[in-house]
N, C-alpha and C positions, 0 to 999 in steps of 0.2 A: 504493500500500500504506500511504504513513505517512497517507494522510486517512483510509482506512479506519480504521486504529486510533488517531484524535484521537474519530472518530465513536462507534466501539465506548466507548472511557474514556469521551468526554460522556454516551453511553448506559449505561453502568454505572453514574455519578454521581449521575443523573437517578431510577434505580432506588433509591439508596441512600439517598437523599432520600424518596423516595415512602413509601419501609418507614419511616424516620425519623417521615414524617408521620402513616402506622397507627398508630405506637406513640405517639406524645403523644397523636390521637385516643380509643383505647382508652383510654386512661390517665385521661382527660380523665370519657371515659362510663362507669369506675368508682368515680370521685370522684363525674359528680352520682347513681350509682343508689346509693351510703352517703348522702349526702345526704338520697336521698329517704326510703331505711331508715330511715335517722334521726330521722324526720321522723314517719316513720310509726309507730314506735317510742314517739318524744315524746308524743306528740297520743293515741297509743293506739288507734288507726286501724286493729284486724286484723280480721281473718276474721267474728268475732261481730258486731261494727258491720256490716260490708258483707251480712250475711245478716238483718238485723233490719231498715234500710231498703232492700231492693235495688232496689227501684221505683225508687228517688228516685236510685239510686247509677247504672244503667244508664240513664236518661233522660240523665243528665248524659255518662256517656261515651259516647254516640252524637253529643251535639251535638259533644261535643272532637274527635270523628273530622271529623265532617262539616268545621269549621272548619280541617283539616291539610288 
């Protein structure tokens, strides 16, 4: 009985860590998508630009797929 419940605490630990890790992750990938807001923002980068070259804008995101 007492190894079962060192196992179960390891296993809850293990769990509490895991969530730990979601939350700095997520945290992480709200920081770079203001970043990239930011950025986008900066530069001036919306909607009107991507619809004036879209030829040129969707060439380029097929290759960045193909490259992931």
């Amino acid at each position: 009985i007492e190894m079962l419940e060192t196992m179960m605490n390891r296993m809850f630990r293990r769990q509490e860590e895991l969530v730990d890790l979601q939350k700095t992750n997520s945290i992480k990938q709200d920081s770079m998508d203001s970043v990239v807001r930011g950025l986008v923002e900066k530069f001036g980068i919306g909607r009107s630009h991507h619809e004036e070259s879209y030829g040129e804008e969707h060439d380029e995101e097929t290759s960045n797929t193909r490259e992931k």
